[in-house]
Backbone as a ProteinNet text record, in pm:
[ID]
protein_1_A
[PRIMARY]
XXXXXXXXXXXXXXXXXXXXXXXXXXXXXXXXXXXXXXXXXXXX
[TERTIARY]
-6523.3	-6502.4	-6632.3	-6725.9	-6854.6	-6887.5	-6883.7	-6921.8	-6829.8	-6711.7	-6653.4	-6722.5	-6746	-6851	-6985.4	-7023.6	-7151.3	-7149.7	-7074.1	-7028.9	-7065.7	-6959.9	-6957.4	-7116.4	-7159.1	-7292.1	-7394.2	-7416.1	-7490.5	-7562.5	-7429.9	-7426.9	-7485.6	-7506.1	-7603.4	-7659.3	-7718.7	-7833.1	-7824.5	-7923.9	-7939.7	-8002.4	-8075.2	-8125.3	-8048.1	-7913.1	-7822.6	-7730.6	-7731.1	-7625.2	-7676.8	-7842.1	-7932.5	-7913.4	-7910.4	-7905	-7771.5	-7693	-7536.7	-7502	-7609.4	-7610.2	-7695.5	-7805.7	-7877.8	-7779	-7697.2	-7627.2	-7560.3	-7460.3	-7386.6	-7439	-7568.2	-7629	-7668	-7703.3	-7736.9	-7626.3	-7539.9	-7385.8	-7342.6	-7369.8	-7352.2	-7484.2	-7610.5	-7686	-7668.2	-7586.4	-7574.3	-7457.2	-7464.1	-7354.5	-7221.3	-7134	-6944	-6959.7	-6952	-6942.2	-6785.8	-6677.9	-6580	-6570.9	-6629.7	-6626	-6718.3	-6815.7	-6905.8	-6794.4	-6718.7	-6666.8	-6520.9	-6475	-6372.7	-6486.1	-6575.1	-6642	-6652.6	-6725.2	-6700.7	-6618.1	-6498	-6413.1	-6325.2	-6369.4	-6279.8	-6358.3	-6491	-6558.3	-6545.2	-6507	-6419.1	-6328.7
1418.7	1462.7	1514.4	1454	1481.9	1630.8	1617.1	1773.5	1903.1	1864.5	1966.3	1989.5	1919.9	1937.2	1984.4	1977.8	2049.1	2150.2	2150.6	2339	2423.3	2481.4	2540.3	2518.8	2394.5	2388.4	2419.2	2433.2	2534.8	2633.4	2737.9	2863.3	2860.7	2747.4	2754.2	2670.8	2572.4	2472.2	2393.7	2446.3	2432.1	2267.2	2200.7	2083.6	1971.5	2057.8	1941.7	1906.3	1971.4	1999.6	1940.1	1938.1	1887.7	1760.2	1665.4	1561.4	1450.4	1551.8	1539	1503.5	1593.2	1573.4	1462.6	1410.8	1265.3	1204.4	1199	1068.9	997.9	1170.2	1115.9	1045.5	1077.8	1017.7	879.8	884.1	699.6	583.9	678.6	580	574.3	697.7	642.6	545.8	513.3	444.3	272.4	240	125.4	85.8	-49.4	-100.9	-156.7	-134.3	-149.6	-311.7	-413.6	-555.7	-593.6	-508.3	-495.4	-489.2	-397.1	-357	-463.1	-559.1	-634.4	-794.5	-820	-915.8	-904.7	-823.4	-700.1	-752.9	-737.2	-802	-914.5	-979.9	-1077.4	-1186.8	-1156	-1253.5	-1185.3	-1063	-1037.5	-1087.2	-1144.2	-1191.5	-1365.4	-1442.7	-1571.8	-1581.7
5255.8	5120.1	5059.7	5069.6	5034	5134.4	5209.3	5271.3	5191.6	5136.4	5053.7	4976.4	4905.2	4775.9	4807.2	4915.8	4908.1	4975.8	5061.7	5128.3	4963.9	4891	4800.4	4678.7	4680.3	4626.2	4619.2	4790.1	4839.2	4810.4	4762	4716.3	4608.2	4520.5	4380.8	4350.5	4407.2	4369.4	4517.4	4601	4737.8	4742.7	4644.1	4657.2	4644.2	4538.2	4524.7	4659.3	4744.2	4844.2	4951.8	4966	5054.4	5010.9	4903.7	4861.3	4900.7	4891.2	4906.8	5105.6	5190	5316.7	5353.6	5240	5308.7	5249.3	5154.8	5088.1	5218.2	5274.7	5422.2	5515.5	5544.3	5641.6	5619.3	5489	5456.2	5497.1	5470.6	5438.8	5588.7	5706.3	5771.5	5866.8	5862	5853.7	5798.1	5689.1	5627.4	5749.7	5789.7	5860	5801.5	5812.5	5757.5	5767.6	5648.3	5692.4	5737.2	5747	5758.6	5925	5985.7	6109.1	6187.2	6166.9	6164.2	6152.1	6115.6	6104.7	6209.2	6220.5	6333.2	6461.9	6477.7	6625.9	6634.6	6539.9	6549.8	6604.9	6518.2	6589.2	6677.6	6739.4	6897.8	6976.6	6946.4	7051.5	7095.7	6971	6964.3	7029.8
[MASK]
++++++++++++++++++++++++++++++++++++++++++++

């Protein structure tokens, strides 16, 4: 969803759009405590 929004942003404020592509990357960087607890106990 976020890449929609910055496709078109692009086109007129290039820093905001650059900002918008580290946000993605952070988020995927932070670990899911959801997916983290999902191992967990398949490993029990």
């Amino acid at each position: 969803m976020l890449y929609l929004i910055a496709i078109p942003t692009a086109f007129f404020a290039e820093w905001v759009a650059e900002g918008i592509y580290v946000l993605v990357a952070m988020i995927w960087l932070i670990p899911d405590r959801r997916i983290e607890r999902f191992l967990e106990n398949k490993d029990t």
